[in-house]
C-alpha positions in Angstrom: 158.2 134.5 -117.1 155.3 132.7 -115.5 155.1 130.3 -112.7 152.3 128.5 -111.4 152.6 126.8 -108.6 150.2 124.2 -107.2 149.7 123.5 -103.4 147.8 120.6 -101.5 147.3 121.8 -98.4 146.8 125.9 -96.7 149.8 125.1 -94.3 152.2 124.5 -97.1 152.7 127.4 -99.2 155.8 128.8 -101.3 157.4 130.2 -98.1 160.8 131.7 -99.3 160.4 131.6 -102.4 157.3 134.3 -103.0 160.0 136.5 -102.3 162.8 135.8 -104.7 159.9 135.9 -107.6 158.6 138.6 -106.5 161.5 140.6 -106.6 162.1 139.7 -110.1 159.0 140.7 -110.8 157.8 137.1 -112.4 154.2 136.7 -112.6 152.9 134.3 -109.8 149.8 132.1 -109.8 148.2 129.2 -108.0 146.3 126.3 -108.1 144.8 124.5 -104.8 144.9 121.1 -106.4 142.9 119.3 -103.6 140.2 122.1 -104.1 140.7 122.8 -108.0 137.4 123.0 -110.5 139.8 123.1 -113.0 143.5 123.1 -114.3 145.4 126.1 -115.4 146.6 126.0 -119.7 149.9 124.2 -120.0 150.8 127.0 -122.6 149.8 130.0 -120.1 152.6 128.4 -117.6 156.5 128.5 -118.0 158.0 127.2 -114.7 155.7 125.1 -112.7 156.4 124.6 -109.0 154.9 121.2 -107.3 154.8 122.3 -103.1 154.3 119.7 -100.8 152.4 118.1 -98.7 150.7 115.6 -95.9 149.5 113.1 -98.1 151.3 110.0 -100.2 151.5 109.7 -103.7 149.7 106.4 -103.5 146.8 107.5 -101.9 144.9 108.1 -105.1 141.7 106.1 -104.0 141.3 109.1 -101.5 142.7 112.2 -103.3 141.5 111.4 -107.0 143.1 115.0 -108.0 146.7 113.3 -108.0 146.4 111.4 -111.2 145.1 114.1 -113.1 148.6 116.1 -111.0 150.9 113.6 -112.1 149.4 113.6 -115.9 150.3 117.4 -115.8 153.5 117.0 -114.3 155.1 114.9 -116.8 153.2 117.0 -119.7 155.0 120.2 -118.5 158.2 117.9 -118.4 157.6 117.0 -121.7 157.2 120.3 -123.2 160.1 121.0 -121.7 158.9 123.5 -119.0 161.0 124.3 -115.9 159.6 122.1 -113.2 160.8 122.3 -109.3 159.1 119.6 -107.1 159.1 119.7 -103.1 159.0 116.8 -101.0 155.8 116.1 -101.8 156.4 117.4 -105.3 159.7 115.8 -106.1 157.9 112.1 -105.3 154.8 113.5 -107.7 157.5 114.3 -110.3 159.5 111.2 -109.5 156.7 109.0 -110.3 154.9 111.2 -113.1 158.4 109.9 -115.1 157.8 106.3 -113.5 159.6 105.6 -110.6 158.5 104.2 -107.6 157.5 106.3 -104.3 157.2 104.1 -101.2 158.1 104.0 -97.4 161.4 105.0 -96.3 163.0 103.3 -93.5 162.9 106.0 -91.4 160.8 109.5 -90.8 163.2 112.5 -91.0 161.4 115.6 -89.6 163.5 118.5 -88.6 167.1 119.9 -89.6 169.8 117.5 -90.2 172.6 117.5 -93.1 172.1 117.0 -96.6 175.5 116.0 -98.7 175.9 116.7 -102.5 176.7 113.1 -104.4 180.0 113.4 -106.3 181.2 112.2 -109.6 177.8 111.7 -111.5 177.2 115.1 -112.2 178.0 116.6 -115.4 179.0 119.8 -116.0 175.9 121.5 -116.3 174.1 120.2 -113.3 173.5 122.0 -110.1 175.4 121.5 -108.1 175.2 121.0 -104.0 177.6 122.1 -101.2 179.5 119.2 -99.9 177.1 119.8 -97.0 174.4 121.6 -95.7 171.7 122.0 -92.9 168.3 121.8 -94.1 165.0 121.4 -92.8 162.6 117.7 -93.6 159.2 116.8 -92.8 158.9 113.4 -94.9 158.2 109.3 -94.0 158.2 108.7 -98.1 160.8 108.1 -100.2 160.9 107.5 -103.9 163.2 105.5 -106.4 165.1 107.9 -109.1 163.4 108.3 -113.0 165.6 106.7 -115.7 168.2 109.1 -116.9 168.1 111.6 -113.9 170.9 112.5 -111.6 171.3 112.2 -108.6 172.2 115.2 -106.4 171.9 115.5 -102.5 171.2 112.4 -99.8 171.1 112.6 -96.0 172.1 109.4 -93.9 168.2 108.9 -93.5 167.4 109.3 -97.2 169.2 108.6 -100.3 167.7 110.4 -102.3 167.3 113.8 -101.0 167.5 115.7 -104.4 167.8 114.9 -108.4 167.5 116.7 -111.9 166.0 115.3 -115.1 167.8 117.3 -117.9 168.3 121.1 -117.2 164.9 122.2 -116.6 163.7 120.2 -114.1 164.7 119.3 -110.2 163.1 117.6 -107.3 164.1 118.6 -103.9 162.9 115.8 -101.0 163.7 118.5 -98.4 162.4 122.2 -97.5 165.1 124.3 -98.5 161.8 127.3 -98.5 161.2 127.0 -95.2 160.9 130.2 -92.9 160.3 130.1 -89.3 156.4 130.8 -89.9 156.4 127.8 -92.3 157.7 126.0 -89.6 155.5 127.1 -87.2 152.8 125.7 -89.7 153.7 122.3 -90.3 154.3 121.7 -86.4 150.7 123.1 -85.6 149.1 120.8 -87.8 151.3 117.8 -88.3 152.6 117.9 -84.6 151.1 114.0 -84.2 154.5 113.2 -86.1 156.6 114.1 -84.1 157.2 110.7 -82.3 161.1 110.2 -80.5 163.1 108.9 -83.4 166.5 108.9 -84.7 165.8 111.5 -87.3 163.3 112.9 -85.5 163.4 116.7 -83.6 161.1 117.4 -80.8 159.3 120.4 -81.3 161.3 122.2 -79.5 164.2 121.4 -81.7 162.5 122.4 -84.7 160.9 125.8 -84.1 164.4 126.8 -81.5 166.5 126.5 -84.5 168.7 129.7 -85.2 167.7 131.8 -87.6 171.1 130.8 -89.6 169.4 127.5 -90.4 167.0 129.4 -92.1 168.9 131.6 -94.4 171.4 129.6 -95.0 168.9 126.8 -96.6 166.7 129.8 -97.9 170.0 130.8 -99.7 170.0 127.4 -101.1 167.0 128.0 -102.3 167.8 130.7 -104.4 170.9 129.0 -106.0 168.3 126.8 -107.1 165.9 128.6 -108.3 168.3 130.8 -110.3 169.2 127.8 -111.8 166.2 127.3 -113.0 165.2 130.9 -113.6 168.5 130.6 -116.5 167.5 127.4 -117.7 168.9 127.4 -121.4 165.9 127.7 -124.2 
């Protein structure tokens, strides 16, 4: 198998998930998109993985690289390759199926609870834990595409996490992040972090224990199994 992953910024890599490819020996490459001369072939790529990422969705008139993103999301959805979108990435694929990304009432940066949604699942979705710590760094927030399902939500965001089909899932939160990744996005997004209700100081943030970590990292890998046995 072959995953490509493409990234927007150095500070926000694949953090926890490098690993669990790596170990099963899947072939890894990468695009910078902000930086990119050119795309990789849709047909050299079998799961691609969207990271995320500082910048809107809307903000095309400054980052002219995200229509020519969202045109390759929704081919690779098309095709029918596996596609796993993070915060940034689960707004790209969101709106690359024609939803709406936008505002959301509040900033959620730091760890607070995400709940699974019950009832509209079928049998063959993924399925959440009724609830689970994970860490966010998002102010967007993005309307469902037509015929997902809706997954996970926090009481600061709705839509925390959906699935279009059985190949593809967007995640609004980090379940990747490790305590360097962490580090990271507090070095260079610390101007964010503005006394809020869903918003941690920095101390907060980077004193969690390390059982934050695994435990959403564990997530992680639930979903990316998932994916990784994708039917066809």
């Amino acid at each position: 198998m072959r995953v490509h992953y493409f990234q927007h910024v150095a500070f926000e890599g694949l953090g926890s998930i490098a690993a669990w490819l790596t170990a099963r020996g899947i072939e890894i490459a990468g695009t910078r998109v902000d930086q990119a001369a050119a795309w990789p072939e849709l047909a050299d790529v079998d799961w691609l993985i969207v990271l995320g990422g500082p910048m809107s969705v809307n903000d095309e008139q400054r980052h002219a690289w995200l229509v020519a993103e969202r045109a390759f999301i929704r081919a690779a959805v098309e095709q029918g390759k596996r596609v796993l979108g993070i915060c940034l990435g689960a707004q790209l694929i969101a709106n690359a199926l024609g939803a709406k990304v936008y505002p959301n009432t509040a900033r959620e940066i730091g760890w607070f609870p995400i709940s699974a949604v019950p009832g509209a699942q079928d049998h063959s979705a993924f399925h959440f834990p009724a609830a689970a710590r994970v860490f966010h760094w998002h102010g967007d927030t993005f309307d469902l595409p037509v015929g997902s399902i809706h997954l996970a939500r926090s009481l600061a965001c709705e839509n925390q996490a959906f699935q279009v089909g059985r190949r593809v899932v967007g995640l609004q939160c980090h379940l990747e992040t490790t305590p360097e990744s962490a580090r990271a996005l507090v070095a260079h997004c610390r101007a964010e972090l503005q006394p809020a209700a869903y918003v941690q100081s920095e101390h907060a943030i980077l004193s969690a224990p390390e059982g934050h970590y695994s435990a959403a990292n564990a997530l992680m890998n639930e979903v990316l199994a998932y994916l990784a046995d994708a039917a066809g």
